[in-house]
C-alpha positions as CSV (number, residue, x, y, z in Angstrom):
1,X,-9.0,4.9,-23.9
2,X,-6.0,3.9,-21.5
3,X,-7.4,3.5,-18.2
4,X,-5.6,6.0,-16.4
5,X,-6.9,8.7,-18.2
6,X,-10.5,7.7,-17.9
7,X,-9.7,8.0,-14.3
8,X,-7.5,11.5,-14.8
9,X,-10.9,12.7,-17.0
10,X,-13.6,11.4,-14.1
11,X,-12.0,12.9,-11.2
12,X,-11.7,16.5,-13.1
13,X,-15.6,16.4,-13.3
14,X,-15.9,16.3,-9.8
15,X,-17.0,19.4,-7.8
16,X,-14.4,22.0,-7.2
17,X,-11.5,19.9,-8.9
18,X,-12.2,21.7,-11.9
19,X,-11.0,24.8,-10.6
20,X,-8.5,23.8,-8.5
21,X,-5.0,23.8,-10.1
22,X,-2.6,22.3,-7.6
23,X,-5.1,19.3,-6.9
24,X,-5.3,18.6,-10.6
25,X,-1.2,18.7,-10.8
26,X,-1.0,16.6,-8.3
27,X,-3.6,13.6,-9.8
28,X,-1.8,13.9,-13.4
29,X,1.5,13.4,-11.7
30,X,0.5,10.6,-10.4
31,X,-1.2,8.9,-12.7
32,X,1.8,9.4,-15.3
33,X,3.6,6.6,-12.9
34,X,0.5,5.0,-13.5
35,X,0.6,3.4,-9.6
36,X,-0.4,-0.6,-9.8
37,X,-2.6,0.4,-6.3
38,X,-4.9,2.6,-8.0
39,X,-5.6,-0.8,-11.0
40,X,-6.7,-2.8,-7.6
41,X,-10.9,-2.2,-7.9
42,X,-10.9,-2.5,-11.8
43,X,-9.2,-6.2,-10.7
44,X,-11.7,-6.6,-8.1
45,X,-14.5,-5.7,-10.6
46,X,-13.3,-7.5,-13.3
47,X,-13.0,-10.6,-11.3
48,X,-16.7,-10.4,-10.2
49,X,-18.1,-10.0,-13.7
50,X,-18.0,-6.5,-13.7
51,X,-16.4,-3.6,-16.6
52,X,-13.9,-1.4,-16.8
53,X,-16.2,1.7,-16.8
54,X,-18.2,0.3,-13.9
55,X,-14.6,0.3,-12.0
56,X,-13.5,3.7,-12.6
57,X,-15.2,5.9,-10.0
58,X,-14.5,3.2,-7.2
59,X,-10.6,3.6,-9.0
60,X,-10.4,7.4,-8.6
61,X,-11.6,7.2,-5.6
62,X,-8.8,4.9,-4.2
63,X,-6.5,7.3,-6.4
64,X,-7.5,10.3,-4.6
65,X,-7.2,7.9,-0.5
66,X,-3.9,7.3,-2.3
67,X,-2.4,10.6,-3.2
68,X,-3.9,11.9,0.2
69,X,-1.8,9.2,2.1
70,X,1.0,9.6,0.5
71,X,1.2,13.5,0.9
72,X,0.9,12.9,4.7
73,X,3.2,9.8,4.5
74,X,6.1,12.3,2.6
75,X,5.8,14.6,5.6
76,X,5.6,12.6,8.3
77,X,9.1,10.8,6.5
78,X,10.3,14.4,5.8
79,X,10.8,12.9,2.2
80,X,12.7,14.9,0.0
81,X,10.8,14.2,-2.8
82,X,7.5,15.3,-1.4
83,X,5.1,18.0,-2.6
84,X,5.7,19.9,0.8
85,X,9.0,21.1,-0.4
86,X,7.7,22.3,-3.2
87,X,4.5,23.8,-2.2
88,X,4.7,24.2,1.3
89,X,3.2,21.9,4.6
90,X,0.5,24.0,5.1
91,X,-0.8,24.0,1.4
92,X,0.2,20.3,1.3
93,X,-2.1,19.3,4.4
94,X,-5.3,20.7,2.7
95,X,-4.6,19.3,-0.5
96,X,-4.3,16.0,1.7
97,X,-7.8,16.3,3.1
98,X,-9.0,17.7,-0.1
99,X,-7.7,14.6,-1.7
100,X,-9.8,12.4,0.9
101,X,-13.2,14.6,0.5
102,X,-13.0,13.9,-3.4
103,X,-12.4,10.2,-2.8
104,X,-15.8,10.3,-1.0
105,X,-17.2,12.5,-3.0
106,X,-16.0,9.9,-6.3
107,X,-17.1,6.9,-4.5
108,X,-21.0,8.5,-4.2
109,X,-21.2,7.6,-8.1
110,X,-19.5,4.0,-7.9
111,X,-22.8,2.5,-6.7
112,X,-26.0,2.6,-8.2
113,X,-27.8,1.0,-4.6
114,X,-28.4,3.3,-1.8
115,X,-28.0,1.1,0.8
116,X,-24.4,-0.7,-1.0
117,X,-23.2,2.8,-1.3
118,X,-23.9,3.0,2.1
119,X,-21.6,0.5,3.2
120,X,-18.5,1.3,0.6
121,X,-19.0,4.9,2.1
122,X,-18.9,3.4,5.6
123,X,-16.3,1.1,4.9
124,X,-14.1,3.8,2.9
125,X,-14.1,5.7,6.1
126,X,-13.2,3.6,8.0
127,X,-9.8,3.0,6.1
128,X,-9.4,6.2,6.0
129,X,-9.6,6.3,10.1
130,X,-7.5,3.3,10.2
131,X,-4.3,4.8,8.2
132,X,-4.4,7.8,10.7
133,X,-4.3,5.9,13.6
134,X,-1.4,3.3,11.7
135,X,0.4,6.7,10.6
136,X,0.1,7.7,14.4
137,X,1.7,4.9,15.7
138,X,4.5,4.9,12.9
139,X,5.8,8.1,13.8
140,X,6.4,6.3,17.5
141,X,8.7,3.9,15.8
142,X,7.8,0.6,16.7
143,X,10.3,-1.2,18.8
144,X,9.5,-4.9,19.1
145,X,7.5,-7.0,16.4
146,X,4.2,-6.8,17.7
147,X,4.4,-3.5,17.8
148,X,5.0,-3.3,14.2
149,X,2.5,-5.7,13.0
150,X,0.0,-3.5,14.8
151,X,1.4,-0.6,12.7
152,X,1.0,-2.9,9.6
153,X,-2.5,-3.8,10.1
154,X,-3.8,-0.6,10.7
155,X,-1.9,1.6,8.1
156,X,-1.3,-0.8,5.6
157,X,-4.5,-3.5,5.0
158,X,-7.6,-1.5,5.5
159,X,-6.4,0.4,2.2
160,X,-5.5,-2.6,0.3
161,X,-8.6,-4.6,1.2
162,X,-10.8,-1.5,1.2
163,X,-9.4,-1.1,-2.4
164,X,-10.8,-4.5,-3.8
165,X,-13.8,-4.4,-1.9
166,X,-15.0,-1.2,-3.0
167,X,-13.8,-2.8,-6.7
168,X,-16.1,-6.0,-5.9
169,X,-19.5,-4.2,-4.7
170,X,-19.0,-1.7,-7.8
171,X,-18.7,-4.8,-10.2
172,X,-22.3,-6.0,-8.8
173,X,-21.2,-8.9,-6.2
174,X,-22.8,-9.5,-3.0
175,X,-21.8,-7.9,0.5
176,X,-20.5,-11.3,1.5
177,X,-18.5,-11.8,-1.5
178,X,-16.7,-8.3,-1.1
179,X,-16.0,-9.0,2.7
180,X,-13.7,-12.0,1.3
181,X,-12.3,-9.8,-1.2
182,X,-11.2,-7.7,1.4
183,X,-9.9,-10.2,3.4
184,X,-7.7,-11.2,0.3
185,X,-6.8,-7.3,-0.2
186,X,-5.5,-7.1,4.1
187,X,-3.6,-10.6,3.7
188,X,-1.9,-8.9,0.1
189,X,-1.5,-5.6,1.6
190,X,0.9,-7.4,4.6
191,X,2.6,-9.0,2.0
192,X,3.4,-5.7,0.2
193,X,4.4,-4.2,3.5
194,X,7.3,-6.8,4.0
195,X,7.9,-6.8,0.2
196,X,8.4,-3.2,0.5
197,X,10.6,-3.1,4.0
198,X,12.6,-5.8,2.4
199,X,13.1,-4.1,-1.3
200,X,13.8,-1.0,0.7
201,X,16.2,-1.9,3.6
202,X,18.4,-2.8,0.7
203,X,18.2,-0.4,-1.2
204,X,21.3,2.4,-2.3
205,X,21.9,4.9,-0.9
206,X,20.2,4.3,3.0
207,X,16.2,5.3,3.1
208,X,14.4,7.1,5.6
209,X,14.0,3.6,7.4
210,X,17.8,3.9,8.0
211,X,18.2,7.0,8.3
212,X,15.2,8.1,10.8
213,X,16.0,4.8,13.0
214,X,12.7,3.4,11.5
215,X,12.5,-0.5,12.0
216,X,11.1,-2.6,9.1
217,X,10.7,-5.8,9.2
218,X,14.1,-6.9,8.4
219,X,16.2,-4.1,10.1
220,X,14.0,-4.6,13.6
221,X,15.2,-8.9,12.9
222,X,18.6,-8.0,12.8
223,X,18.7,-5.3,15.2
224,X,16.3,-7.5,18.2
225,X,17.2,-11.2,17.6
226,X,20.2,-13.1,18.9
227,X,23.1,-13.1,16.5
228,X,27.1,-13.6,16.0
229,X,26.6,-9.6,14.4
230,X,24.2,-8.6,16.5
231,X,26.3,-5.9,18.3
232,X,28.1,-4.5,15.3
233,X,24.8,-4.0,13.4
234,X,23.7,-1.8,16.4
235,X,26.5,-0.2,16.2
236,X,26.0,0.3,12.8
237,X,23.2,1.8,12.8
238,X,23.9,5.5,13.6
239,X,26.5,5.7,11.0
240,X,24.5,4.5,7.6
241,X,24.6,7.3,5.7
242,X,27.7,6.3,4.6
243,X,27.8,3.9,1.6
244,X,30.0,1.3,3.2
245,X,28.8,1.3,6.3
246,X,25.4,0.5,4.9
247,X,26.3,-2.2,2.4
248,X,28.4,-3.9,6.0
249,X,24.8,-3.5,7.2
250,X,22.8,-4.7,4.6
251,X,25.4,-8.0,4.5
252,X,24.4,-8.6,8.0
253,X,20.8,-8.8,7.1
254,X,21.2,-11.5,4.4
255,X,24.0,-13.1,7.1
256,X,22.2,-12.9,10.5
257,X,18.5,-14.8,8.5
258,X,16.5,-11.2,8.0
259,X,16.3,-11.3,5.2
260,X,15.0,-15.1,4.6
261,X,12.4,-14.3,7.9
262,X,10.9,-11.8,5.2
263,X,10.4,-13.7,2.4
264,X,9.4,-16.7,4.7
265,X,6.9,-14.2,5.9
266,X,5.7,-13.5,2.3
267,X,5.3,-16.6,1.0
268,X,3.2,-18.1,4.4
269,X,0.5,-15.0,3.3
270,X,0.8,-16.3,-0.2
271,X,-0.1,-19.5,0.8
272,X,-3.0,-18.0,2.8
273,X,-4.0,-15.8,-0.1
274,X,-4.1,-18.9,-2.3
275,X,-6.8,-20.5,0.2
276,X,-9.0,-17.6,0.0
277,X,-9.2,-16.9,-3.2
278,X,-9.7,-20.4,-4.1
279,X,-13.1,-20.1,-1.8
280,X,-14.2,-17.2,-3.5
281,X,-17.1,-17.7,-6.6
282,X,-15.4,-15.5,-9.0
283,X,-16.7,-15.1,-12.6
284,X,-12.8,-14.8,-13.4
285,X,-10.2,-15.4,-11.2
286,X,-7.0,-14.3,-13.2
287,X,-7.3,-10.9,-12.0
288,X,-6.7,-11.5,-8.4
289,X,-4.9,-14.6,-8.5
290,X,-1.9,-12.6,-10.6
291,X,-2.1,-10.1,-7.7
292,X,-0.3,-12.1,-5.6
293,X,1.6,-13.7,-8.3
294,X,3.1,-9.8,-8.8
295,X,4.8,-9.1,-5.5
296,X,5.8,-13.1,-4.6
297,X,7.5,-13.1,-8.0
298,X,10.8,-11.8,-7.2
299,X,10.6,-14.2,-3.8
300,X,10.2,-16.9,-6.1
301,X,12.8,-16.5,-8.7
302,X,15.4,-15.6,-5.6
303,X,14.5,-19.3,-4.2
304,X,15.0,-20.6,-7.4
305,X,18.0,-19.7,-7.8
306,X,19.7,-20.3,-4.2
307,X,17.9,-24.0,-5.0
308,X,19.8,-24.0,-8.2
């Protein structure tokens, strides 16, 4: 049975799912698009010896922390593809802490050890205290690099190494095994982050980081550091919504080095990635190690060809 669906069928046995239509919607939608974060603790299992079905609670449960981000994450952005529009903020926000209670509630069964489940459950929470504080400080638009690193770590990591970890302890490896594992997941979830602000700062037509005066990685570069265009992308930057003022915009990022201080950034975590997982006693390591093959990919093939 397709792995989704094994997922889809474990979180509709959970308490009150079952008779709750909206929440139900939501998790099939999603798991149509079949999401590559939601795979992460069936890799994580996998890699430490451990089965698919041992991996699926500790995968719905990062489904559910998923979907429950991602509501809040479409409202905060004022997405127009988000539920709210649909259903409503107020509805929306309980689904959202709905969606976090059953990812608790699915991670009680991913453990058979009181005391392990103890420390997922612990851990779990903590990710989930972590995004709300990164969410917090996102809507305050970070304004100089530290600042969004900060963001970065907090909303971005915990859920990507929380993800493999939980994956790791639910395959049967050892507390200090899955601590690594979630080091791997934090350095992998930065790297998606700048992935993601770079795939997104150029893409058509302008996206909420444009338009809400949001600064990725690559748009705070250009906007901050010393350049021949420095001026006219400020200037810009109020006026994106229309196409060829944003394409002028996007030209200055490849121009002014943004776009290369990305994917220098990616491939320095790929690097540190490698080290890592090359230090971790895995029973297979093609699991994790394609992880970060997945999002340096398109860095790679682009440096082949500029070196062609």
């Amino acid at each position: 049975m397709d792995v989704y669906q094994q997922s889809l069928d474990f979180f509709l046995s959970l308490p009150v799912v079952a008779g709750w239509q909206d929440m139900q919607d939501l998790y099939r939608h999603a798991a149509v698009r079949r999401p590559s974060h939601w795979s992460l603790p069936l890799r994580a299992c996998q890699a430490v010896g451990g089965s698919l079905e041992q991996a699926i609670p500790a995968m719905t449960a990062v489904a559910c922390a998923h979907i429950g981000i991602l509501l809040v994450d479409d409202m905060l952005d004022s997405d127009p593809r988000g539920a709210h529009h649909r259903l409503g903020m107020p509805l929306v926000s309980d689904l959202a802490c709905a969606f976090q209670s059953a990812a608790l509630s699915a991670l009680e069964r991913s453990v058979d050890d009181v005391t392990v489940r103890g420390e997922a459950a612990f851990r779990f929470n903590a990710m989930f205290l972590s995004t709300a504080w990164g969410q917090f400080l996102d809507v305050h638009l970070p304004s100089d690099e530290e600042e969004y690193w900060r963001v970065a770590r907090a909303k971005s990591s915990p859920f990507f190494g929380t993800s493999l970890y939980l994956g790791a302890l639910a395959g049967g490896s050892s507390l200090r095994v899955a601590m690594e594992v979630d080091r791997l997941g934090c350095v992998y979830g930065e790297t998606v982050q700048v992935h993601d602000d770079l795939h997104d700062a150029m893409e058509m037509p302008a996206n909420p980081d444009w338009l809400q005066g949001r600064r990725s990685l690559p748009i705070l570069f250009a906007a901050l550091v010393r350049h021949p265009h420095q001026a006219r992308f400020l200037e810009l930057l109020s006026r994106v919504e229309a196409p060829e003022v944003l394409q002028e915009a996007q030209e200055i990022l490849i121009c002014c080095g943004a776009v290369s201080y990305c994917v220098n950034h990616i491939l320095l975590r790929s690097q540190n990635a490698q080290q890592i997982l090359a230090g971790l006693p895995l029973t297979d390591r093609e699991p994790l190690a394609t992880l970060m093959e997945e999002v340096t990919a398109p860095v790679q093939t682009l440096l082949a060809i500029c070196q062609g």
